[in-house]
LUMKOLDREN-268974 format. One record per residue: residue number from 0; x, y, z of N, C-alpha, C in turn; residue in three letters. Coordinates in steps of 0.02 Angstrom, whole numbers. Atoms other than C-alpha are relative to their C-alpha. Layout:
NUM/X/Y/Z/X/Y/Z/X/Y/Z/ALA
...
***
This chain:
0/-28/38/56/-12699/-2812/-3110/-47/5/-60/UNK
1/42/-31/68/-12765/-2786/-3294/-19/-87/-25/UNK
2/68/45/44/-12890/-2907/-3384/57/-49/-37/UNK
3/-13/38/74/-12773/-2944/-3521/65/-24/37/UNK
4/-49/25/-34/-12625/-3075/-3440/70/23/-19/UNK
5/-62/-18/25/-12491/-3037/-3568/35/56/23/UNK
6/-14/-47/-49/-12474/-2857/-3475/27/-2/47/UNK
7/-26/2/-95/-12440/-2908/-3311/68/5/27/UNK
8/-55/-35/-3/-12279/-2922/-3308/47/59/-27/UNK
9/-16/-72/13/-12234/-2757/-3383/-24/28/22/UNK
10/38/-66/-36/-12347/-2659/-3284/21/-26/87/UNK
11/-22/24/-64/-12274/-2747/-3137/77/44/7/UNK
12/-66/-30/31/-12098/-2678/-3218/-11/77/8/UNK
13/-8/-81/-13/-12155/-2497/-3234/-29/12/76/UNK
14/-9/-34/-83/-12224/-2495/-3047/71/-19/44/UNK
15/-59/17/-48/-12058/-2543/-2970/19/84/-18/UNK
16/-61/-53/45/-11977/-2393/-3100/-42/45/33/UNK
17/24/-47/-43/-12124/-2269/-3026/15/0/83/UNK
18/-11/-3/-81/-12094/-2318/-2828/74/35/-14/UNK
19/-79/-31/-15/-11915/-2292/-2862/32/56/-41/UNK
20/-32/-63/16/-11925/-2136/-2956/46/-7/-51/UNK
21/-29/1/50/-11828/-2208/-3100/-26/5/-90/UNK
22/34/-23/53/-11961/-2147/-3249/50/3/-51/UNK
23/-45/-38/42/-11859/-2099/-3400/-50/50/-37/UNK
24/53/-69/46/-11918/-1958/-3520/-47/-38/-47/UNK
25/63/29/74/-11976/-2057/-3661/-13/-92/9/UNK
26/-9/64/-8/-12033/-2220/-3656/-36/-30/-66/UNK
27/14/25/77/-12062/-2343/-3823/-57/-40/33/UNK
28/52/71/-21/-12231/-2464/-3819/-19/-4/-76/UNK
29/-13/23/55/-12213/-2590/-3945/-61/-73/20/UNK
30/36/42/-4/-12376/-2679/-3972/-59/-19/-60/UNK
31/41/31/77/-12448/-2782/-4131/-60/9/6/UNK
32/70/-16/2/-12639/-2743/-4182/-21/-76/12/UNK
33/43/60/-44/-12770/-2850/-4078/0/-32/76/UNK
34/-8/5/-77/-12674/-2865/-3918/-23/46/36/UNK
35/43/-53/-51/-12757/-2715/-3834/62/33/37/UNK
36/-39/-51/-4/-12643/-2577/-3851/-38/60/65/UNK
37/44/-68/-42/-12799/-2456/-3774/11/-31/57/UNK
38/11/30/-85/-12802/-2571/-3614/76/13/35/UNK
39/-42/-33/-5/-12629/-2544/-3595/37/71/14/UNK
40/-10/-63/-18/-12605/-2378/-3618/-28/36/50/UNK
41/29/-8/-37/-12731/-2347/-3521/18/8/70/UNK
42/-42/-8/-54/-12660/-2408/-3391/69/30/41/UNK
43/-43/-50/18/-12510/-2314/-3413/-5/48/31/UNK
44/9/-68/-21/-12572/-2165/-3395/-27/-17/63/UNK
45/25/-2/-78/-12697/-2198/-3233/61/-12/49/UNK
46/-60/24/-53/-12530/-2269/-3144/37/90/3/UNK
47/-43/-72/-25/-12417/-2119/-3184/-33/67/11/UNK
48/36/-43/-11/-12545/-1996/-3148/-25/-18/62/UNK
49/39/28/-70/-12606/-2083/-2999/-54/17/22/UNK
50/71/-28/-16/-12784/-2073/-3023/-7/-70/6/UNK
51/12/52/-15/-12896/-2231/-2981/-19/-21/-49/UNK
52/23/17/71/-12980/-2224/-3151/5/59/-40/UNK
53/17/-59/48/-12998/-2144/-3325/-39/-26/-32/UNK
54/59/-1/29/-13129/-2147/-3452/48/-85/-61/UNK
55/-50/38/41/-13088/-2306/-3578/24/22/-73/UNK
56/-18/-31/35/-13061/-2205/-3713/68/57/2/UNK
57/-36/-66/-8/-12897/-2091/-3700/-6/49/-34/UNK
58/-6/-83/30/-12920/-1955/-3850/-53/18/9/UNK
59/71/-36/-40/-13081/-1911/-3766/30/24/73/UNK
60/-18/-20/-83/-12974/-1886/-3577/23/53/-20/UNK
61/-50/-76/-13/-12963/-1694/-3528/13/-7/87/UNK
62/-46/-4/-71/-12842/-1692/-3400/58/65/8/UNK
63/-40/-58/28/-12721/-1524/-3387/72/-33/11/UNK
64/-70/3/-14/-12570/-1632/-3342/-13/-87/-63/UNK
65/14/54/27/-12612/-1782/-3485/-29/40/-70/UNK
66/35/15/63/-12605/-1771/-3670/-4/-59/-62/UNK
67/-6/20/55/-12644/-1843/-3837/-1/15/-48/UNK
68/-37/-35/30/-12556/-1810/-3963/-44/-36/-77/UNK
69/16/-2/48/-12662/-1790/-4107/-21/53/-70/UNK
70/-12/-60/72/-12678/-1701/-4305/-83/7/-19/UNK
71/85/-2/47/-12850/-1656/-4387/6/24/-66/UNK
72/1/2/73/-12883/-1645/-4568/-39/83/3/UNK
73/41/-60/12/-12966/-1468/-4644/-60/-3/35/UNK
74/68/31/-1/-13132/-1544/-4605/-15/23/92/UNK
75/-1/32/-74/-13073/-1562/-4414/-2/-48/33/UNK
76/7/56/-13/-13088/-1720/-4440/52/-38/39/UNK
77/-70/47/-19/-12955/-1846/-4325/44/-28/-50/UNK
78/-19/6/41/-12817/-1873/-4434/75/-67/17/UNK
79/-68/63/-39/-12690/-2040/-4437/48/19/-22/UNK
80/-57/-48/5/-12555/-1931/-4498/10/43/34/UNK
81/-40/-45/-46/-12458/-1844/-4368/37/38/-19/UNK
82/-22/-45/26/-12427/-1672/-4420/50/54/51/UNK
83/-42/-46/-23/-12275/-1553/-4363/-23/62/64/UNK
84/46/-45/-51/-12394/-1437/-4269/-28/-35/73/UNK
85/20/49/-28/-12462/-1597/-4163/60/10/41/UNK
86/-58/17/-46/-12283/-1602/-4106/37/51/42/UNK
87/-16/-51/-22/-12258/-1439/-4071/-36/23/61/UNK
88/41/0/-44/-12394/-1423/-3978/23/-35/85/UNK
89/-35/48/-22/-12315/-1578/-3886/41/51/60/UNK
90/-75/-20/-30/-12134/-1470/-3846/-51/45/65/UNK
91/12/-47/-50/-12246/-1341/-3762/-39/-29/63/UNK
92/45/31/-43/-12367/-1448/-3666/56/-41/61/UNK
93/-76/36/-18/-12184/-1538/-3608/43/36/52/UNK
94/-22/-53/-56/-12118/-1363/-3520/-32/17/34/UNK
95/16/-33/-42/-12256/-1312/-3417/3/-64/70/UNK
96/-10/26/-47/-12278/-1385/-3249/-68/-28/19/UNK
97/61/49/-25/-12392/-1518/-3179/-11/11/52/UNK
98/74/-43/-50/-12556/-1448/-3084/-10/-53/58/UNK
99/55/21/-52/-12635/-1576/-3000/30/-116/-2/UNK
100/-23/85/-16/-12525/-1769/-3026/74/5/12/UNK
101/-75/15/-21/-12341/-1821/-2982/36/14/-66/UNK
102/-58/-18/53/-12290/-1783/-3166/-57/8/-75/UNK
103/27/-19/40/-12354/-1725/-3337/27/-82/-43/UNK
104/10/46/50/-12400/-1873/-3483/-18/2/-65/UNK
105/27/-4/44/-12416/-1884/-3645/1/-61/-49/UNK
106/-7/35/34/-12464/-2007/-3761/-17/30/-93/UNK
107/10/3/79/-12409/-2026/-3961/-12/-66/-33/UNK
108/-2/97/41/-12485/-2174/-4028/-4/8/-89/UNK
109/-50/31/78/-12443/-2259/-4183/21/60/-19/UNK
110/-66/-66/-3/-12290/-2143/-4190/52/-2/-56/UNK
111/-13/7/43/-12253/-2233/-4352/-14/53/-66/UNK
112/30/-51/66/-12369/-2103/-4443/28/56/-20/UNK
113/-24/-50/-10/-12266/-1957/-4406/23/31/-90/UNK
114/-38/-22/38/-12210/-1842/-4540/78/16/-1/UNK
115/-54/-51/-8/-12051/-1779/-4580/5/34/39/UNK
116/-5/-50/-31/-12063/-1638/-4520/-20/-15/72/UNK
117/20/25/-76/-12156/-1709/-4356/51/-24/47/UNK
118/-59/56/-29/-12002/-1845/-4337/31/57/9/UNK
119/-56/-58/-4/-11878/-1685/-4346/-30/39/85/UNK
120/45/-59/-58/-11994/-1579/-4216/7/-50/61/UNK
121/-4/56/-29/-11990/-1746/-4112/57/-11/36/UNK
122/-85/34/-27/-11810/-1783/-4089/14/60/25/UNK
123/-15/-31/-62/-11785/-1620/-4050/-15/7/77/UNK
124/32/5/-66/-11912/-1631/-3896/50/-26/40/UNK
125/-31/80/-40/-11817/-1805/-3841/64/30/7/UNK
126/-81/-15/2/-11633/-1704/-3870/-3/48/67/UNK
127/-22/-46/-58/-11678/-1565/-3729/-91/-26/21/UNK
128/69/27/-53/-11802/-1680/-3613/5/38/82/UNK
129/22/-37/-59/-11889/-1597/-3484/-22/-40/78/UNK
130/18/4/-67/-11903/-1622/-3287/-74/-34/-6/UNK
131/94/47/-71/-12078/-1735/-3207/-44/23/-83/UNK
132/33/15/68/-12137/-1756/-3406/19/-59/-40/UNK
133/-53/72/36/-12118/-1924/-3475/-60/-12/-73/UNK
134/34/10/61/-12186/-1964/-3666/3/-53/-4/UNK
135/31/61/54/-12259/-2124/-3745/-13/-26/-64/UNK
136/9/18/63/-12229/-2173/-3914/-31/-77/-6/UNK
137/36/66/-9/-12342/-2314/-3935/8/-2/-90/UNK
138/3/15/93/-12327/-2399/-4120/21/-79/-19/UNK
139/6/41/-2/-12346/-2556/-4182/41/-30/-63/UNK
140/-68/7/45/-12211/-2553/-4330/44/67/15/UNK
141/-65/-36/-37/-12061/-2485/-4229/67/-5/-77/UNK
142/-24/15/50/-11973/-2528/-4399/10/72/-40/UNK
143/12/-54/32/-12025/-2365/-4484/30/75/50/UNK
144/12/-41/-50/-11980/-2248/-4324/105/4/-17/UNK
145/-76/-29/12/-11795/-2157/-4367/47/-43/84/UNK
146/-79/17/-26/-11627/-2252/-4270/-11/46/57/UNK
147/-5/-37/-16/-11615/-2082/-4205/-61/32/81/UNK
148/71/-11/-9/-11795/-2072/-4125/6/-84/36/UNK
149/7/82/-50/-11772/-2269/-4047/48/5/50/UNK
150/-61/1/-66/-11610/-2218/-3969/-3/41/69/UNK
151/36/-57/-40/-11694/-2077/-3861/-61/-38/44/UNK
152/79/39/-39/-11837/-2214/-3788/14/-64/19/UNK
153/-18/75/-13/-11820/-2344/-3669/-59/-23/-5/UNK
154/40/9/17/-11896/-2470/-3738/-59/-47/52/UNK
155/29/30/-46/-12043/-2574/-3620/8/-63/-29/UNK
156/-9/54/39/-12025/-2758/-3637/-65/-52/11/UNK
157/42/45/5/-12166/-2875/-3679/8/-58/-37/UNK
158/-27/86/29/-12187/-3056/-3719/-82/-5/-20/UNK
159/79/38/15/-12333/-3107/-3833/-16/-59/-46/UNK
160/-21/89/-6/-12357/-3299/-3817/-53/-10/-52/UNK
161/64/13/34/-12485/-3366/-3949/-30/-57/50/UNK
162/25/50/-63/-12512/-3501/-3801/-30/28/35/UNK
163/10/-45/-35/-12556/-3375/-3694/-59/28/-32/UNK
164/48/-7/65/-12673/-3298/-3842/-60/-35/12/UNK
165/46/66/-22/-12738/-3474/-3823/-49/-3/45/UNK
166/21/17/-94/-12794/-3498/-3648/-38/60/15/UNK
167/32/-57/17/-12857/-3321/-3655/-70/1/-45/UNK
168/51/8/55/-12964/-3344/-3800/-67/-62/22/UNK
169/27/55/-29/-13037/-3503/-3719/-64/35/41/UNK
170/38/-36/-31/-13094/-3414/-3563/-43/72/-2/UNK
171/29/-42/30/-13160/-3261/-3651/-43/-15/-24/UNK
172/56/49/30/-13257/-3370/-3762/-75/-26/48/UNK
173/55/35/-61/-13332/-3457/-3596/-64/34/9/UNK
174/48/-38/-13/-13392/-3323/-3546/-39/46/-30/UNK
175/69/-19/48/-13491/-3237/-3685/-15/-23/-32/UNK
176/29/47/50/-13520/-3364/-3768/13/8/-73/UNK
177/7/-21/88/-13520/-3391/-3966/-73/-22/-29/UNK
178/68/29/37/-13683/-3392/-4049/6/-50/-41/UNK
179/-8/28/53/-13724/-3511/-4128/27/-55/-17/UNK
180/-59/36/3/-13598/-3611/-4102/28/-50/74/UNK
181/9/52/-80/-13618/-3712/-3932/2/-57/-11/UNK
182/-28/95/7/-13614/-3882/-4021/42/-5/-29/UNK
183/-48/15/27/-13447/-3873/-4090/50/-33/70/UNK
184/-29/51/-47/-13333/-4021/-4017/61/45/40/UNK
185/-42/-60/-28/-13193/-3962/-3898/56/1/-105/UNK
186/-41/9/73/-13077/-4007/-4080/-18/61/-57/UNK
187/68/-67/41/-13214/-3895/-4190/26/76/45/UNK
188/4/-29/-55/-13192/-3769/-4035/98/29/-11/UNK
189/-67/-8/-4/-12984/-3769/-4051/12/31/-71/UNK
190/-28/-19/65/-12985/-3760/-4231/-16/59/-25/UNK
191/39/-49/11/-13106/-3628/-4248/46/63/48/UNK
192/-32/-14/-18/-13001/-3545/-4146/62/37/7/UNK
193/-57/17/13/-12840/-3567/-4194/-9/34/-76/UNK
194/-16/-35/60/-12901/-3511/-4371/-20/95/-6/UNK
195/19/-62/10/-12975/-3353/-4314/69/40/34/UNK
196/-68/-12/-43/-12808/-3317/-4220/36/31/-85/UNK
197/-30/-23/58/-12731/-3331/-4395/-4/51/-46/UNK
198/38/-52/30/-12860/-3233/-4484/10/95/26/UNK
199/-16/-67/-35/-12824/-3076/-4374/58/-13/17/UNK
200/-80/-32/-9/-12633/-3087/-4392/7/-7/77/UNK
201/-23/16/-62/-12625/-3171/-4206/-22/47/23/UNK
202/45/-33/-61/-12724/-3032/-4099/-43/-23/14/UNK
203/71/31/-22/-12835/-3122/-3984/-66/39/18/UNK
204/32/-38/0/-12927/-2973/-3959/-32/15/-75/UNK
205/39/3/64/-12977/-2958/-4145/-24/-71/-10/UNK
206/23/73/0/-13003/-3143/-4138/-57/-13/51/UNK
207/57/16/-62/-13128/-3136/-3990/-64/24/-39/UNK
208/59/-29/63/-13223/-3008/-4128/-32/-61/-33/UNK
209/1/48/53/-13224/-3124/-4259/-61/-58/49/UNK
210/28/66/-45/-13293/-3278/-4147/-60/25/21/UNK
211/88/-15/-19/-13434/-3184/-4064/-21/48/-42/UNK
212/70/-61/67/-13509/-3065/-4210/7/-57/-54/UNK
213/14/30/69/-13570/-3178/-4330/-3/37/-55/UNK
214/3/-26/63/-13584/-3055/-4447/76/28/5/UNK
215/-46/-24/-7/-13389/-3015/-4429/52/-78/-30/UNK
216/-35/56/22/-13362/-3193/-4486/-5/4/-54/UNK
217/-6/-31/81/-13314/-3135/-4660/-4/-83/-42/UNK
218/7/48/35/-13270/-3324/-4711/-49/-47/-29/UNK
219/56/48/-5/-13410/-3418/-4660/-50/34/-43/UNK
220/41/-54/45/-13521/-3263/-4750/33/-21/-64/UNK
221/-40/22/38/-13402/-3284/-4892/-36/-69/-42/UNK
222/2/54/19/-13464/-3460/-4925/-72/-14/-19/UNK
223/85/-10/27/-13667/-3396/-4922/-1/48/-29/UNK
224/59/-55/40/-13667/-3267/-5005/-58/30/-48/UNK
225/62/13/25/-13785/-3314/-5121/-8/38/-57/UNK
226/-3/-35/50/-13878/-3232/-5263/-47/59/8/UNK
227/77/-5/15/-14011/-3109/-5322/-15/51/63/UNK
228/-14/-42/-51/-14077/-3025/-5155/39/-9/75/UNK
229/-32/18/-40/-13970/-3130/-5044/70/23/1/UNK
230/-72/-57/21/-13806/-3038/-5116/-21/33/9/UNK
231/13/-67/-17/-13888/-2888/-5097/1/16/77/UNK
232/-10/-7/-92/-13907/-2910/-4913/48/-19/17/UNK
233/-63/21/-22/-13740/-2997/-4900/34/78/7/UNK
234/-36/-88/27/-13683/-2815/-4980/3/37/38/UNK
235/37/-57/-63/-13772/-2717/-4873/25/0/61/UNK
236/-45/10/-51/-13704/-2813/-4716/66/10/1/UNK
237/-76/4/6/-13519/-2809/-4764/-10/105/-8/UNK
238/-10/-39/16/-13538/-2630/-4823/-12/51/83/UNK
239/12/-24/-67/-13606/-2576/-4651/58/-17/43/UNK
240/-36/-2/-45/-13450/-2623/-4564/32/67/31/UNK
241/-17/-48/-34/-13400/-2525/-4424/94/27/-35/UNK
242/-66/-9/36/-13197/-2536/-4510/13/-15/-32/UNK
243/5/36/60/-13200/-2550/-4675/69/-29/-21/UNK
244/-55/17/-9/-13003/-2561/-4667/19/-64/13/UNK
245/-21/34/-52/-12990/-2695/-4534/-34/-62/-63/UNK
246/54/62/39/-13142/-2809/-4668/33/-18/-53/UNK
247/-38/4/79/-13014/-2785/-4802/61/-40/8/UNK
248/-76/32/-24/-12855/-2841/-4712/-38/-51/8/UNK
249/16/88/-22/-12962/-3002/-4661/-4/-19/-51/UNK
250/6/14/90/-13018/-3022/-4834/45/-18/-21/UNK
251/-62/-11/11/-12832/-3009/-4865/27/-64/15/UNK
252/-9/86/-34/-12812/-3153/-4762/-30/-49/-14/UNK
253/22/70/51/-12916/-3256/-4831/33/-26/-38/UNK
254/-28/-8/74/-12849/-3231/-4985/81/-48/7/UNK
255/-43/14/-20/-12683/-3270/-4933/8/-82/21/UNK
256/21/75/-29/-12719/-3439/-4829/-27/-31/-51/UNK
257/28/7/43/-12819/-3483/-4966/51/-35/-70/UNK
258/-26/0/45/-12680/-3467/-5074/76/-65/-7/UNK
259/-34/53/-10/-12576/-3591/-4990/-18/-95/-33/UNK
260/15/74/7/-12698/-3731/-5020/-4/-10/-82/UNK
261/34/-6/63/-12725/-3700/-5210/53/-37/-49/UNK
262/-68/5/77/-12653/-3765/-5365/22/67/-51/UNK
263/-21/-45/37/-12560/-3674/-5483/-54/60/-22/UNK
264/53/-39/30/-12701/-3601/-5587/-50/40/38/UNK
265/69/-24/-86/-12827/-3549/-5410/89/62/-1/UNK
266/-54/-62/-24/-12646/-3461/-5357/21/36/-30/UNK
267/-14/-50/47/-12639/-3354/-5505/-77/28/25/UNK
268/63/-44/-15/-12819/-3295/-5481/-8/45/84/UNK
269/-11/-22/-77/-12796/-3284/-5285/61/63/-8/UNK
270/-51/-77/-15/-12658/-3149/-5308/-15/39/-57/UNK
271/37/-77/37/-12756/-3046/-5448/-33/19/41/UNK
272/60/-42/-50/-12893/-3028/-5320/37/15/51/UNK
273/-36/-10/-48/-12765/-3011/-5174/8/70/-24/UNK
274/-20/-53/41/-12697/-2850/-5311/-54/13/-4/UNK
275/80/-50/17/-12883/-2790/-5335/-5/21/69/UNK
276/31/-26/-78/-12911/-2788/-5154/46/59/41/UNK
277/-40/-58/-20/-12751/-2697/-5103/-6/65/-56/UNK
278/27/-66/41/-12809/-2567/-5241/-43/14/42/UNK
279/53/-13/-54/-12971/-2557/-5144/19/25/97/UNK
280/-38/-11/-80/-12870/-2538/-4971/22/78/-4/UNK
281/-24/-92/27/-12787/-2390/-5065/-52/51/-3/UNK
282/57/-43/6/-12932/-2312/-5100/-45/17/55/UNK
283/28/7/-65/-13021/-2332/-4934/41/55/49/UNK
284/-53/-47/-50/-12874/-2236/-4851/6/68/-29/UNK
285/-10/-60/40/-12858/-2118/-4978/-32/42/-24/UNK
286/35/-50/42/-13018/-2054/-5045/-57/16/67/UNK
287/38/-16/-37/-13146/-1973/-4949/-66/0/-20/UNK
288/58/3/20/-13336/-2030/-4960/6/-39/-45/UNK
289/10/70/28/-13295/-2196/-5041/-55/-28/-9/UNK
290/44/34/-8/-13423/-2280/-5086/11/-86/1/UNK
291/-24/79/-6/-13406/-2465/-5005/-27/-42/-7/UNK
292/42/54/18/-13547/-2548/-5057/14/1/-76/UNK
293/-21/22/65/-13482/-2530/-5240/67/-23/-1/UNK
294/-72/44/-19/-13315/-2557/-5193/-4/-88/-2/UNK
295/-3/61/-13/-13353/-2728/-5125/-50/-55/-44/UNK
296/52/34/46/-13477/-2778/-5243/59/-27/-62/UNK
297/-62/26/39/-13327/-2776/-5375/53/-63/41/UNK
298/-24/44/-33/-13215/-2880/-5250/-18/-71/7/UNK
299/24/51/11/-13345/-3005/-5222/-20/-20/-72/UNK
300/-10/6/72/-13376/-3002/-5415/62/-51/-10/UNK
301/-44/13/29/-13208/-3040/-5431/32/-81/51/UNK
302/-6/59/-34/-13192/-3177/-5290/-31/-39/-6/UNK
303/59/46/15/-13341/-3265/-5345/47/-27/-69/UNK
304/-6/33/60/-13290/-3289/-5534/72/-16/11/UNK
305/-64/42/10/-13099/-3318/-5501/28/-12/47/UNK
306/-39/2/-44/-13051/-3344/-5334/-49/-67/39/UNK
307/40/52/-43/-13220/-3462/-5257/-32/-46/-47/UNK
308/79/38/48/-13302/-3559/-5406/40/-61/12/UNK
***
């Protein structure tokens, strides 16, 4: 049984469908950022491959009957655009025959990214599906993914409880503890909680982040950041994040929440900087060799004089 509870009964669901040989070709996995998509999939694959373990990383697993379906930039770099060739690759990896497990796998995560041309190369796969090969579109806005392309994939069904979230988050907590933070009442303890839940768009898995890396607690930072060489080291720490993406969407959230409590005049400033920051989001995705310690230096600039005074 897997770590994370919300799973359980769906992975209870696909072993009945493996004993009884009722697999289909494609299957949909529809799961919001923070719930632990990798733990999931993961499991996925070790089941229909019927190994005992795999590495926890999947686009690092070489397996000859197990892929992942990914694009690289000029550079070679890993690319979150899923290019036509990616998929092609796919059709062929789809006809040969599985070596050494009960059936060939492949996973396409966030299957939202796809190109054109990818989605086209795609549907054809799913239109002439192949024998003991079943695919994985994993993606977490099924919204964006062609009619055409949903009707071809049964979809897996999950339930994700924020109660559940809850109770989870609790006992996670227990046991690694939060720095720092051992004399907050159970109340202190719920709320803190409950707001980091919010802050990461309800994934208790990004919320478990948040809670134990103090330096990942953007708000509470937020509120010291200070002047002189104490901004400079604030800078320095924020700029060092491991996802500069993920620091921006929280940011985002702030901003947002923030914007609820404000009067008129605060909620005009709160959605210029909300609009500065999604510029900065743009740019982060888009340019290569960003520099994010000037980036965010403007941001906080701009959250200091009109968004925190």
């Amino acid at each position: 049984m897997m770590a994370l509870p919300w799973f359980g009964p769906t992975i209870e669901i696909l072993q009945r469908v493996l004993v009884e040989d009722r697999l289909p070709h494609a299957l949909l996995v529809v799961i919001p950022e923070g719930w632990g998509r990798e733990d999931f999939l993961g499991e996925v694959v070790r089941m229909m491959l019927d190994l005992r373990s795999i590495p926890a990383q999947l686009d690092a697993f070489a397996h000859p009957d197990f892929r992942w379906v990914q694009s690289y930039d000029k550079d070679g770099e890993p690319s979150k655009i899923i290019q036509v060739d990616a998929i092609r690759e796919l059709g062929e990896f789809a006809v040969q025959r599985a070596t050494s497990s009960p059936r060939k796998v492949a996973v396409l995560p966030q299957a939202h990214n796809m190109t054109v041309n990818a989605t086209n190369a795609l549907l054809k796969t799913l239109e002439e599906p192949v024998s003991n090969c079943c695919l994985v579109l994993e993606t977490s806005r099924p919204g964006q993914l062609l009619p055409t392309i949903l009707s071809r994939c049964q979809k897996l069904p999950f339930r994700f409880r924020q109660a559940e979230a809850l109770g989870w988050l609790r006992e996670a907590l227990a046991e690694k503890g939060s720095p720092g933070k051992q004399t907050r009442t159970v109340e202190e303890a719920t709320r803190a909680i409950s707001d980091a839940l919010a802050l990461c768009g309800g994934g208790p898995l990004h919320a478990l982040e948040l809670l134990t890396r103090p330096d990942a607690d953007l708000l509470a930072a937020l509120r010291t950041s200070g002047t002189g060489s104490s901004r400079s080291k604030f800078l320095d720490q924020l700029a060092a994040a491991d996802d500069l993406p993920a620091l921006l969407d929280q940011w985002y959230r702030i901003a947002i929440r923030k914007l609820a409590e404000e009067n008129q005049r605060s909620a005009e400033r709160l959605l210029a900087f909300a609009d500065e920051l999604l510029v900065c989001r743009f740019q982060v995705e888009s340019t290569k060799g960003v520099n994010a310690r000037l980036l965010l230096d403007r941001l906080l600039f701009v959250w200091e004089g009109g968004v925190d005074s």
